[in-house]
N, C-alpha and C positions, 0 to 999 in steps of 0.2 A: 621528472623530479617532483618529488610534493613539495610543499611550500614550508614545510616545518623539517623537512632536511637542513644541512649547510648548503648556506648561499656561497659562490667561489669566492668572492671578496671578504666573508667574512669568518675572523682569527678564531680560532678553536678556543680561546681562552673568555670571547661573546658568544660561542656558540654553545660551550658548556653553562653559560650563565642563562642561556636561554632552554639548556636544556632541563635544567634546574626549576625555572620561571613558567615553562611548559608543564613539566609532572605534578608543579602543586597543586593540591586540593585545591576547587573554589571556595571562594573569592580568591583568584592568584594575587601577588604581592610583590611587583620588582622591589620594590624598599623591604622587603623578607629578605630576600636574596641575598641584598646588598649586606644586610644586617647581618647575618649567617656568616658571609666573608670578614665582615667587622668583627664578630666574634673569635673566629680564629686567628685573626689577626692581632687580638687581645685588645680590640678598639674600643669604643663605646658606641652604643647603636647611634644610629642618625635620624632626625624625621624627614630628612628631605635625599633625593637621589642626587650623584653628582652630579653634573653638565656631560662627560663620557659617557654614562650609561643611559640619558635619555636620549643624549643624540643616536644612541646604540638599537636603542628602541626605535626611534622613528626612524632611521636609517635601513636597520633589516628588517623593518616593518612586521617589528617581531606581535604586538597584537593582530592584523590580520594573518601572520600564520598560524596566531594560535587558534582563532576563528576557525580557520579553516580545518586546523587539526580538529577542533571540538568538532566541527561538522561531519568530518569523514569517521570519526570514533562513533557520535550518536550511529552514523550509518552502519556500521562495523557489527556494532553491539545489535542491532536490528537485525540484522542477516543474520549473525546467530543464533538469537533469541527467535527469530522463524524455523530456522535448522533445527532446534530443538524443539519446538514444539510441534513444527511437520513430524520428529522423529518421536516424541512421544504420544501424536494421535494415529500412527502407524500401530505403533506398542498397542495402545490401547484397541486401536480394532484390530490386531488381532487376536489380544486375550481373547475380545467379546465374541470373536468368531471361533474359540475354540470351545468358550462357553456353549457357545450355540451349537455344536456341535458335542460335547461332552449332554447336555439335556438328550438331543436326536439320539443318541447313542443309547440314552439309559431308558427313554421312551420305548427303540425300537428293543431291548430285552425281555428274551420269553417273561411272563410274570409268574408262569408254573412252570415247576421243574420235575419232570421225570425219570428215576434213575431203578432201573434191575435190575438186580444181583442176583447172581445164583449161587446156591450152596454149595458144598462137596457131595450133599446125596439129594441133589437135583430139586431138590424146592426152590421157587422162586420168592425173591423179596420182593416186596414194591417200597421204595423207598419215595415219596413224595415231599418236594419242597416248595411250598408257596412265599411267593415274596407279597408283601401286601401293595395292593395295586397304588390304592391312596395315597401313601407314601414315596413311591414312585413320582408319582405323577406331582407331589410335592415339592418334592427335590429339583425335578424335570422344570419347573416354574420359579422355585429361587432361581436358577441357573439363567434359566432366560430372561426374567427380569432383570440380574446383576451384566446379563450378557447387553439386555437392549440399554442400562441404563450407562455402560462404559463406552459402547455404540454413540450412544446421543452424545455424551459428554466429549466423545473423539473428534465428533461432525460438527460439535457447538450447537447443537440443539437443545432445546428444549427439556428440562428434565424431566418433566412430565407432558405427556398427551395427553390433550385437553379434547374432551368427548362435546363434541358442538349441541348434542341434544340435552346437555347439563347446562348448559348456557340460558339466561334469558336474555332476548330480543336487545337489550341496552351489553348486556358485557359482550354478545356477539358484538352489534356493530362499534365497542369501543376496540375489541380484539381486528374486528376488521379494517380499522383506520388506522390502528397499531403497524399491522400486516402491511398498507400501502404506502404508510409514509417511512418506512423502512426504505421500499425502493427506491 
């Protein structure tokens, strides 16, 4: 049993008031609550809770189960918020890997193309189609860099690779003490 369930001893008519006292938004408010029932009551609000309902309160020790319900929610909302995001850095590498694969793809295509046709009185065509390589190999490089850069962003890496020979001696060793106190 959790602790923000119905306790056995206690009447459905405290347990609706706490289920009420539980949902609200923070700051919760048993004097909200009470006031809510005042209203329908066609009461006037109160500023103070009756003697009933704080005994009510400390009796089903209705602030520690709502403690506890916050605590098991924060946890709740965690797990999910992992679940989603383990299943969006899925997604994402496997876009980058079919990027990576649509580049290899257009890399490995003949760059010339050769097609003969023959006539109805036997001369042959040559039909020649050149794709231009540069272009090619253009394309082939957006794709892998949008592939490596959904890749990194999947794994939390880095969004750029930092080339150590662009480094001087001081952002090295600030990058390298960066690196250690990580761990």
């Amino acid at each position: 049993m959790q602790p923000w369930e119905p306790w056995p001893e206690e009447k459905s008519v405290w347990f609706e008031r706490f289920q009420r006292y539980l949902r609200q938004n923070k700051p919760r408010s048993l004097l909200a609550i009470y006031n809510q029932e005042c209203r329908r009551a066609r009461k006037g609000a109160k500023k103070t809770l009756p003697g009933a309902w704080r005994a009510a309160r400390v009796r089903f020790r209705w602030r520690e189960r709502i403690a506890a319900y916050d605590v098991a929610e924060v946890a709740r909302k965690e797990r999910e918020y992992k679940h989603q995001r383990d299943q969006q850095r899925a997604r994402e590498m496997a876009a980058s890997q079919k990027l990576y694969e649509k580049g290899d793809a257009l890399i490995d295509l003949p760059h010339t193309t050769q097609t003969i046709t023959e006539t109805k009185d036997g001369t042959g065509i040559t039909v020649v189609h050149e794709v231009a390589a540069v272009r090619v190999f253009q394309v082939a490089a957006k794709l892998y860099a949008e592939a490596s850069a959904q890749g990194r962003a999947a794994l939390e890496m880095a969004d750029k690779r930092i080339l150590l020979r662009d480094l001087s001696n001081d952002q090295l060793a600030d990058l390298m003490r960066k690196q250690l106190g990580k761990r």
